[in-house]
Every structure is written in structure tokens, then in C-alpha cells.
C-alpha angles and dihedrals in degrees: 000000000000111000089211130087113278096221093049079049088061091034080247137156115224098248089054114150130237088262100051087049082053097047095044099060093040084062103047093046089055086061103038112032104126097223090061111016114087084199121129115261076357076153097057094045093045082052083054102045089047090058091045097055091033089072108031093048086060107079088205092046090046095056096052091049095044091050091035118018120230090320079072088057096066107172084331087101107152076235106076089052116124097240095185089069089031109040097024103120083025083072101036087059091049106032085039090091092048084059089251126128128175084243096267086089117144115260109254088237087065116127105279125193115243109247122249139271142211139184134159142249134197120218135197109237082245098053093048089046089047107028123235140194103242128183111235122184122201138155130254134155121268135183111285113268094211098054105018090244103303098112100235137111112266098267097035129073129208118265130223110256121247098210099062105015099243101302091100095234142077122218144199119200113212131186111236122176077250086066126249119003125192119205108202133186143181105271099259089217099062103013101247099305099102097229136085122218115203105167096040117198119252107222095060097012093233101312104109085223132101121182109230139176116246133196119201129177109237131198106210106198123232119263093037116150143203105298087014094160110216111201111211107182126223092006096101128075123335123265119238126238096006094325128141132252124262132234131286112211112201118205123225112223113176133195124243109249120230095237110005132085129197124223107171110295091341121092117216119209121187108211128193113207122174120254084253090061103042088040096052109015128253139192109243131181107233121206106246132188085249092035147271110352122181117244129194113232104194117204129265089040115182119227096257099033113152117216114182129207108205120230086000085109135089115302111252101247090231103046146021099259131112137215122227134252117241118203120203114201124213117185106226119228117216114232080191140048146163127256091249091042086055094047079054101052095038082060092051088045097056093045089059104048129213103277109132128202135208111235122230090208134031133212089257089052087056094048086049089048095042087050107043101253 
């Protein structure tokens, strides 16, 4: 039995969770399994690691531990444990990638799930705000046409491979101090598929697989945003062996709109009206994302005011409520005028006077205010 602490064996607090435990010794056999690790005495720490985890991963084991140290533990040390029944699955996740298994690995020839797919698709800011069906076209592998997926040429028929027998993979059973390791790896003559072609067929070379272009109708919900992801299921690539597709993501992309901009579920809209209309009030129609809509200008309007027109902003995706659209009005200065327009504005002028006065906020303070920040 180790001397040290088990959880400064597994770099663990005390209050670790199952999953860290877990997590933990996944990590360090990874690193010390002798029949992977190049590290020095890697035999005697993965010992170690083992008896550590043996006992921290048992509730029963733990609380002992935890309330006597390792006396509690009595003949109850994670290392006497039989790994071969305990950590079984535990090894074959970790020693999978080194191409090794504990003998009860899956055939090759096992269902697989097809692998995903993506592709894109460009919206008009309307259509995301709205919501609209939209016809996408992508590529993906399907069964051969020619020889319905089998591989051979129309009139011949796949053989069992020799080499392997037909399970598509060749193993090598080694003796460990954990018990009896397979190495398994892929049968060199027909690739791991357990089967040997030798009249391929010509459209897809021997593969069962053609590469066609699809087309799919697509609903593309309202509210949906720049790098929105849409799953459609089974309509990715094909499973293997009588597994299903995988999924095909399809990837939201949206215009920029001439006048509209888009904050969250909130549409901003940046408005010019004339001095006549800020000094002295007006009502004005505003472009909306559902049309004209009259707005009140009372009079007297900063530059940088902020009017908002509920529920005229983008659907929430998950529910039936709007934002709102926010107008920002900006009091346009003319660089021209008219004689008489000049008479005009020499006579304001003149009424007004030429006292000037600092500001205690400026239009980028009331941006920062109507925003949050």
C-alpha cells in the first residue's frame, strides 16, 4: 500500500466530485500506463494511481478514508481490487487511442453514425427578423447508385477476406500485470472492412459511396442572428453498417441592412430631422421594419435623443415577443441655404444672442446612458 495521500496522488482537493476523480485518473493513466508511458518506474506510479482511484472512486471506501485514513481501510486497499471486472470500460476509453482494447472490443463491423455536416446560408435582415423557408443545396455522400453500396461492379458480389476472416480487424493478445490486452488493428488486405472487392465498381471505385448535390427546404425560424447553427438530423453523412446519418448544421449568415442595425433583439435606427423640426416639434413617419410608423417630435429635441417604438424590434427565436426599435435622432445642419433662409437665420441669430454655455454631458455621454455603458 502507497504511503502518500491518495487525493495528492490524483492532484485532488478533498472535496473532489465523482467526475474530477474520474477525470483525474483518466489523465495520469494516460501518462503512466506501462504499456504506453516511456516514463521511468511508469509501472510502479500507475500501481499507485490505480490504489488511489481504487479507493476514492467507492463511496463506501472514500468515507472510510476521508473519516480514518488508510487504518479505516482495513483489507479494503483500492489495490487488491480485480481491474479487469472495475476498471474494465474505464481502459478501453483511455488505451482505445494506443490501438489497445481488454478483448470485449466492438467488431468493426459494428452500426456507426454517419459524421456531420455543415454549409452556409446568407439571409436578408428581413428574412432573419421575419423568418423565412429557403431552399439550401449542399453535398454529402449517398449509396452508389451503380452497385447499391456494396462496392462491386453490377454482376459480381464482395468476398470475405481471408486475412481476417471477415471482422475487418487483426488482433495480438499480450499479457500485462493488468491481465490479458488485445491490440487490435484495422486487416491490412481489405482495410477493415472485412470484405475484398475485386471487380470495383466504377462509378464510386469501390467505395459504396457517391458524392451528390442536395437540395433541402429549410424554415428558418424568426429572431435568428449572424452564426445562428440549424440541426437538421439524418441529413448529414450516411451511417455504416446500419447506422444512422449524421447531422447537417447549417450555418446562419445575415446582410447588413441600409439603414437598420441590429442590438440583440432591439433594431436601431439613426434618423436626420431639420433645426425647424427639433426647435419647434413636428410629426414625422419613421421606417420601420413593418413599415412607416408615425413618431412625435416635441419641440425643443436634442441632437442624440432616443425615441423607442415598442414591439417594432426583431422576434425572440424562442418565444413570440419583440424588441423594440430605438431612433436616434440627429438634427441635421445645412451647409446651404437660400437668401431668404439666411435673412431668417441672421434674425434668429440676433434674437438669441451670442452667449455660449459648457455642456455637462455630451452626445457621446447620452449614447453611453441610452445603451447601458
Amino acid at each position: 500500500m502507497s504511503n502518500r495521500d491518495y487525493y495528492e496522488i490524483l492532484g485532488l482537493e478533498r472535496n473532489a466530485s465523482d467526475d474530477d476523480i474520474k477525470a483525474a485518473f483518466r489523465k495520469l493513466a494516460r501518462v503512466y500506463h506501462p504499456d504506453v508511458s516511456k516514463e521511468e518506474h511508469a509501472e510502479e506510479k500507475f500501481k499507485e494511481i490505480n490504489e488511489a482511484y481504487g479507493v476514492l472512486s467507492d463511496k463506501d471506501k472514500r468515507g472510510r478514508y476521508d473519516r480514518f485514513g488508510k487504518e479505516g481501510l482495513g483489507g479494503m486497499g483500492g489495490f487488491q481490487h480485480d481491474y479487469s471486472t472495475d476498471f474494465g470500460d474505464l481502459f478501453e476509453e483511455i488505451l482505445g487511442g494506443f490501438g489497445f482494447s481488454s478483448g470485449r472490443r466492438q467488431s468493426r463491423k459494428s452500426p456507426r453514425r454517419g459524421r456531420d455536416l455543415q454549409t452556409r446560408v446568407t439571409l436578408t435582415f428581413e428574412e432573419a427578423v421575419f423568418g423565412v423557408d429557403k431552399e439550401i443545396e449542399f453535398q454529402r455522400e449517398e449509396t452508389c447508385s451503380r452497385c447499391s453500396g456494396s462496392g462491386a461492379e453490377p454482376g459480381t458480389s464482395p468476398v470475405k477476406c481471408a486475412t481476417c476472416n471477415g471482422q475487418g480487424e487483426v488482433r495480438q493478445v499480450r499479457q500485462t500485470f493488468l491481465g490479458q490486452m488485445v491490440q487490435t488493428a484495422a486487416c491490412p488486405a481489405c482495410g477493415g472492412r472485412g470484405e475484398t472487392i475485386s471487380s470495383p465498381c466504377k462509378t464510386c471505385r469501390g467505395a459504396g459511396l457517391e458524392r451528390k448535390n442536395v437540395k433541402k427546404k429549410v424554415t428558418i425560424p424568426a429572431g435568428v442572428d449572424v452564426g445562428t447553427q440549424i440541426r437538421l438530423t439524418n441529413e448529414g453523412g450516411p451511417g455504416a453498417f446500419g447506422g444512422p446519418n449524421g447531422s447537417l448544421f447549417v450555418v446562419l449568415d445575415v446582410k447588413p441592412h441600409q439603414f437598420f442595425k441590429r442590438r440583440e433583439n432591439d433594431i436601431v435606427l439613426n434618423l436626420d430631422i431639420n433645426v425647424a423640426q427639433a426647435v419647434l416639434g413636428a410629426d414625422i413617419l419613421v421606417p420601420t421594419i413593418d413599415g412607416d410608423e408615425k413618431l412625435k417630435i416635441p419641440a425643443g429635441t436634442q441632437p442624440g435623443k432616443i425615441f423607442h417604438l415598442k414591439g417594432k424590434g426583431v422576434q425572440h427565436v424562442r418565444s413570440k415577443h419583440r424588441g423594440d426599435q430605438m431612433v436616434i435622432v440627429n438634427v441635421a445642419i445645412p451647409s446651404k441655404l437660400t437668401k431668404e433662409q439666411r435673412e431668417l437665420f441672421e434674425k434668429l441669430a440676433e434674437s438669441l444672442g451670442t452667449t455660449v454655455k459648457p455642456q455637462e454631458k455630451g452626445f457621446l455621454d447620452w449614447l453611453n446612458d441610452a445603451f447601458g455603458g
